[in-house]
Every structure is written in C-alpha cells, then in structure tokens.
RODO-2510 file (C-alpha; in nm, 4 decimals, decimal comma):
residues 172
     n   res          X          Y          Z
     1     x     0,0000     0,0000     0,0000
     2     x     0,1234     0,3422    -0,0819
     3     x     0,2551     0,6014     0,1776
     4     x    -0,0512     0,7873     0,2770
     5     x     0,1862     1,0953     0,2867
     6     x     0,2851     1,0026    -0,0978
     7     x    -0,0505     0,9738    -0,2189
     8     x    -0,1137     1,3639    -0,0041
     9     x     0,1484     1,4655    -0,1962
    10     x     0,0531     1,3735    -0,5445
    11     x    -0,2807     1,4815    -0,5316
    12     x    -0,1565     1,8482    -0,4328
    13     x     0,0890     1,8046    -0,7308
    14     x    -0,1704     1,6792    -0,9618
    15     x    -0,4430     1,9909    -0,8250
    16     x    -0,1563     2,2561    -0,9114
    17     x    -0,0613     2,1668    -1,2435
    18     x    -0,4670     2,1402    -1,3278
    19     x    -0,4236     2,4872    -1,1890
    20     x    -0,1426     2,5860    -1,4157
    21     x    -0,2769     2,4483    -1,7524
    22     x    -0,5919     2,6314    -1,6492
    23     x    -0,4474     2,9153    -1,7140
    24     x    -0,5022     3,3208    -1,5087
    25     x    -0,8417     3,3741    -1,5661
    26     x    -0,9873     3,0654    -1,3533
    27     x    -0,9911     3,0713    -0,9550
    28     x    -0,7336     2,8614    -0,8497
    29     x    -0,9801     2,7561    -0,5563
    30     x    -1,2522     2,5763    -0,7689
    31     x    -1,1901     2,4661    -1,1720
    32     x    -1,5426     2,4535    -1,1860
    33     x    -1,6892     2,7731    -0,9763
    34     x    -1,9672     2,9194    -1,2278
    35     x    -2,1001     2,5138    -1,2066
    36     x    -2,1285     2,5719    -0,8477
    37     x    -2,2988     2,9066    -0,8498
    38     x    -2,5503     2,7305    -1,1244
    39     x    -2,5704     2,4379    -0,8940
    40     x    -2,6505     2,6293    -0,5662
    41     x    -2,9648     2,8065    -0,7724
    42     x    -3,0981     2,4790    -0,9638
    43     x    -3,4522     2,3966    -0,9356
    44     x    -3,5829     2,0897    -1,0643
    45     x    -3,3408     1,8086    -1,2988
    46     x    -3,1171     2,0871    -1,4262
    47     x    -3,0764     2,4040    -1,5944
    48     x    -2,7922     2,5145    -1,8595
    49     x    -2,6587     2,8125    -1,8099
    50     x    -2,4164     3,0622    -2,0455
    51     x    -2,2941     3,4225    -1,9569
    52     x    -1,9967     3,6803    -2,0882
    53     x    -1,8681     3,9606    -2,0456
    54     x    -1,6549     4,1171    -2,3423
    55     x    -1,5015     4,4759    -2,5164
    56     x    -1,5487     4,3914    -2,8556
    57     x    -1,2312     4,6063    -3,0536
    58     x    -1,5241     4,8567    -3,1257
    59     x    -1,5227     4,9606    -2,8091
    60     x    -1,8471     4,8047    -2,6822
    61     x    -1,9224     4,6411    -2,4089
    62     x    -2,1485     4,3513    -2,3597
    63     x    -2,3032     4,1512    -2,0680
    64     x    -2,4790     3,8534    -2,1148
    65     x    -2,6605     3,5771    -1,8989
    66     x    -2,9232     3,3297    -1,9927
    67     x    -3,0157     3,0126    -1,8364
    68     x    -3,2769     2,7169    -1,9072
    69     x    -3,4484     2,4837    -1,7576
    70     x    -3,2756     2,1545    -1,9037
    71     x    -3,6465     1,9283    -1,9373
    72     x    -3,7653     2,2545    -2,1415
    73     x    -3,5146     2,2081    -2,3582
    74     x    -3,5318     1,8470    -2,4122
    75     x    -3,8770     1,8711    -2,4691
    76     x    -3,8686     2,1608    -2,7358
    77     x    -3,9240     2,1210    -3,0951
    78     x    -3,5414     2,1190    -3,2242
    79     x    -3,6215     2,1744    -3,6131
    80     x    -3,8821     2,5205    -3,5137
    81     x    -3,5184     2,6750    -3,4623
    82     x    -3,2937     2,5390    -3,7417
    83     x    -3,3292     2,8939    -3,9073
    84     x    -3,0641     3,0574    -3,6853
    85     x    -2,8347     2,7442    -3,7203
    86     x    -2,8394     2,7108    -4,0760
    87     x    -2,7717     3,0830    -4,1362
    88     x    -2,4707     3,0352    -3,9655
    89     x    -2,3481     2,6987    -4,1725
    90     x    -2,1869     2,8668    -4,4549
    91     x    -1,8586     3,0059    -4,4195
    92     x    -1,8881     3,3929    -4,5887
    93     x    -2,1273     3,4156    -4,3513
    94     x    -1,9280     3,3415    -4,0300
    95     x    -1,6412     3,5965    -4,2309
    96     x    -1,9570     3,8316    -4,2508
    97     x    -1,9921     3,8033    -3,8783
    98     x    -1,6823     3,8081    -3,7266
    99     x    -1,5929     4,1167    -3,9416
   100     x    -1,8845     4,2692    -3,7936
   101     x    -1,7902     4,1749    -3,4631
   102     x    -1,4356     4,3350    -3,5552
   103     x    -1,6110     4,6772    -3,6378
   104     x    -1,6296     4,6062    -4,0101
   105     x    -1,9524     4,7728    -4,0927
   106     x    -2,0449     4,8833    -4,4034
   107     x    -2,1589     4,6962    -4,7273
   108     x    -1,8420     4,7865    -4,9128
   109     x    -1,6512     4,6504    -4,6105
   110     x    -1,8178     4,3625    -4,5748
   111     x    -1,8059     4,2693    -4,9599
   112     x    -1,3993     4,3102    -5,0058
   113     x    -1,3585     4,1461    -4,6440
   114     x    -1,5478     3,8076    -4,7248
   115     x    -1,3975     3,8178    -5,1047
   116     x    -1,7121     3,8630    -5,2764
   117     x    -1,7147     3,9817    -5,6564
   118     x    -2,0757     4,0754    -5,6992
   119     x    -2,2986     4,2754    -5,4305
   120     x    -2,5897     4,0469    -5,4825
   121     x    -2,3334     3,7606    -5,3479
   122     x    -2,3151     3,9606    -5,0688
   123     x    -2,6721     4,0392    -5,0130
   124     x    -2,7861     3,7103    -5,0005
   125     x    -2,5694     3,5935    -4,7041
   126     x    -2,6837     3,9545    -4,5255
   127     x    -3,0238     3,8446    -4,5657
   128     x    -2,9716     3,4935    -4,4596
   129     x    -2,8208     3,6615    -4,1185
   130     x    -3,0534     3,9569    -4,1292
   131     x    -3,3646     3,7197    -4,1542
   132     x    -3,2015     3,4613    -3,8602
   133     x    -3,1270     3,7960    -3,6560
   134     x    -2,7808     3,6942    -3,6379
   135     x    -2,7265     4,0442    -3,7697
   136     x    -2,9556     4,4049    -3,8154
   137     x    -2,9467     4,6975    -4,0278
   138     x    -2,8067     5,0246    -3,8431
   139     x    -2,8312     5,2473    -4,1668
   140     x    -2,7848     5,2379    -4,4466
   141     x    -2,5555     4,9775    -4,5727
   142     x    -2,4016     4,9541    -4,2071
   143     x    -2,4822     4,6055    -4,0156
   144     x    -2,4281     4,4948    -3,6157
   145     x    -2,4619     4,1850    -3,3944
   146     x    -2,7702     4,2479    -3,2239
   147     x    -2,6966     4,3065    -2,8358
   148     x    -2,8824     3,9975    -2,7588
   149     x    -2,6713     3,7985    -3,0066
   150     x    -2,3310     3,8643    -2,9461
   151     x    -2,2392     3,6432    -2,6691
   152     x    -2,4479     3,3682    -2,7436
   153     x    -2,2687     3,3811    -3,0953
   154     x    -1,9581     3,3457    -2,9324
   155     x    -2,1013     3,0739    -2,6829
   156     x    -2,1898     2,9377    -3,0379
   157     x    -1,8325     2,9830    -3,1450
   158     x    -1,6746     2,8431    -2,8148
   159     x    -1,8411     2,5124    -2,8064
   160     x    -1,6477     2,4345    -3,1661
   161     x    -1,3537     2,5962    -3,1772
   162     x    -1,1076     2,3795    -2,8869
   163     x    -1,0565     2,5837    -2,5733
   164     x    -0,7501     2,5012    -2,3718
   165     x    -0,9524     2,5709    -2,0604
   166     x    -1,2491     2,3486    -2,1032
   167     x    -1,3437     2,1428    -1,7892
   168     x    -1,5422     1,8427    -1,7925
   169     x    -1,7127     1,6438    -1,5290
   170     x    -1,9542     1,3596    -1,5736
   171     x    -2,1140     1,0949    -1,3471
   172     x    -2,3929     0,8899    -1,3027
***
C-alpha cells in the first residue's frame, strides 16, 4: 500500500498543475466555480446556463446571462429553430460576422472582407443573417450583432472551436 503521505502529496501536485494548464483567468480555488454558483440556484433536474462579459475592438461592451431549464429544452421542438443554425453553416457568412464583430460595418466593407465579386453575393448571405437575426441593419448599408446575439454567438463559437480551458465532469 502506498505512503498515505505520498498519495497527499501527489494529489496536491496533480491539483496545481490542473491549476497551471488552467491558465489566469480561472480561480485557483474551484476549476469549476460558475457550475457551483448554477448548482446552488438549480430547481428541478437541471438548468444550462451561459454568460460573458466582453469589449469587442469597437469599443463596446457587452453583458450577457441566460439560463434554461434543461427538461424545457429536451422537450422543445429542435427543427422550429434550425433557421438561426443554418444561417450560420456557410462560411462567408461566419467571415460576414466576425468582421462585424471586428467593427467592419459597411456593405463595401463587408463585400472586399469576405472576397465577394458581386454585391448580390453579398446580399444574399446579409439576408440569410438579417432574416435569422444573427445580424440588423443600423443604416444604411451599415450592419451589427444584435446586443442579444453577441455572446451567445460566441457561446456558439466556443463550443467548436477547442478551448484550452475546457473542464469536464460527468457521473452517473
């Protein structure tokens, strides 16, 4: 049997390189402390829960929570809301977005940015977003994320592109 002292000290080896490879921006006291606020509020089977808080290089600032009750979601029809997920399957459109996110705003912008040759090229993936709500006239010719939509586009964005500090836990 192993030195209890050993096994002490391997486990407080093992909990401070977690803590290293985690990275600044995570308490070093709890990997998985915005699970444990959620989990201290839950009512009923479970909820799912995103939030941000971000400067895009614009200069805005966004803050963002939403939450849901797991069983809703389960339950819900899945293909009433392909709309918003299919305008965001094509990739001129993600360029689109991410330029706008980036504080490229105008038509003319937009079109040179995502490599398009004719404007109707380019109005057709507008509309695609514009009708999904991914994105909303501001004037003319000059597009933004819609409050509402910029961090759950990122939360979007996050759960694809692979984050060095993603946790998971799992039991049954």
């Amino acid at each position: 049997m192993p030195d209890e002292s050993l096994l002490e000290r391997v486990a407080t080896l093992e909990e401070r390189v977690s803590r290293l490879e985690l990275g600044p921006n995570v308490p070093n006291n709890d990997v998985f402390w915005a699970l444990e606020g959620l989990r201290r509020r839950l009512t009923g089977d479970g909820q799912v829960l995103f939030t941000g808080a971000l400067d895009l290089p614009t200069g805005e600032h966004y803050e963002w929570q939403q939450d849901a009750a797991a069983d809703e979601l389960l339950e819900a029809n899945w293909a009433d809301h392909a709309t918003p997920f299919a305008a965001l399957g094509h990739p001129v459109r993600l360029t689109l977005l991410r330029a706008v996110l980036r504080g490229t705003r105008s038509a003319t912008e937009l079109q040179e940015t995502a490599g398009l040759n004719t404007t109707g090229q380019l109005y057709h993936h507008l509309k695609q977003l514009t009708a999904a709500g991914w994105l909303q006239a501001e004037g003319r010719g000059h597009y933004q994320v819609p409050a509402g939509r910029v961090v759950p586009l990122l939360v979007l964005l996050s759960a694809v592109v692979p984050a060095p500090n993603s946790m998971t836990r799992s039991g049954s």
